[in-house]
C-alpha positions in Angstrom: 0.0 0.0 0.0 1.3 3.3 -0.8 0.6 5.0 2.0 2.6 2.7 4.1 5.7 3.5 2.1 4.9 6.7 2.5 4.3 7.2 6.8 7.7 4.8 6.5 9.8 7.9 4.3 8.2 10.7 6.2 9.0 8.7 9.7 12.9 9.9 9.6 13.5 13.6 10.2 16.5 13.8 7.5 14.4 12.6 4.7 11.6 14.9 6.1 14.5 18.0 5.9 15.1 16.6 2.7 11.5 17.3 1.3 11.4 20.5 3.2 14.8 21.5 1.0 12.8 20.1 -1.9 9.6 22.3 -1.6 11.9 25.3 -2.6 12.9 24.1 -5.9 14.5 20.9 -7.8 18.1 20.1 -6.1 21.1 17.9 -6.9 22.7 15.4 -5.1 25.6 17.7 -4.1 23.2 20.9 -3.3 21.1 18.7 -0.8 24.2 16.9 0.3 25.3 20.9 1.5 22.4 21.1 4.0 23.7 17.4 5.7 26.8 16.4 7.7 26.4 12.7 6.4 28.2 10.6 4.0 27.2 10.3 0.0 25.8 7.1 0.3 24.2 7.7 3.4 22.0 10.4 1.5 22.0 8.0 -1.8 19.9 5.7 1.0 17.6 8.5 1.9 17.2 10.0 -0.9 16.5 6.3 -2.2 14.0 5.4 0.5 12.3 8.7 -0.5 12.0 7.8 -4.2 10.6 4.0 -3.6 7.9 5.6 -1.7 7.6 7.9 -4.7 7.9 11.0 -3.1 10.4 12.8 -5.3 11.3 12.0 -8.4 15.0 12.2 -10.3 16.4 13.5 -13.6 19.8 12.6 -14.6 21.6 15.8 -16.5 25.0 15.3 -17.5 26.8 14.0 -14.5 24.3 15.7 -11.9 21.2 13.9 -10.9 18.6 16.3 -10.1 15.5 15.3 -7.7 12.1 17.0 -7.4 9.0 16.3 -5.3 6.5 14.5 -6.8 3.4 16.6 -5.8 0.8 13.8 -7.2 2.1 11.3 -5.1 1.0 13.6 -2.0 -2.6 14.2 -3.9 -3.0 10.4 -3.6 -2.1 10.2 -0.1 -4.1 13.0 1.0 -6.9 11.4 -1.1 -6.3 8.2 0.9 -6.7 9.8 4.4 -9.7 11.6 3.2 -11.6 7.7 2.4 -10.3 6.5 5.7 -11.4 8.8 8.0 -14.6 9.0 5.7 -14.4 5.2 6.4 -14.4 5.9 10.3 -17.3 8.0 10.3 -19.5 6.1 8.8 -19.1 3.1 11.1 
């Protein structure tokens, strides 16, 4: 279920600062890795963990890979919460 993916991504504050770096505009690897005092592939895992739950999305240009927040992804999920708490009233 994609909303489990996604409470499991949002449930670790770096990839939260990660989205909140996001909301300003599209960033590279190296841009977002200037806001963190982690290794590469530390980020490459959050970064990762963030994309499988298809909350940001990724652009290779050139050598830089560029990531962006997938804004429909969080349409679905708030979709989602709407049906279940609709789901609770009505029991």
């Amino acid at each position: 279920m994609l909303l489990n993916k996604t409470w499991d991504a949002l449930a670790d504050p770096t990839r939260r600062k990660i989205l909140e770096l996001l909301k300003k505009k599209d960033l590279s690897v190296q841009e977002i890795a200037l806001n963190f005092e982690m290794t590469l592939p530390s980020l490459s895992h959050h970064l990762s963990v963030l994309k499988n739950a298809n909350l940001v999305t990724s652009l290779r240009r050139g050598q830089q890979i560029i990531y962006s927040l997938n804004l429909s992804v969080f349409e679905e999920v708030a979709k989602d919460l709407y049906d279940f708490f609709n789901k609770a009233k009505k029991r």
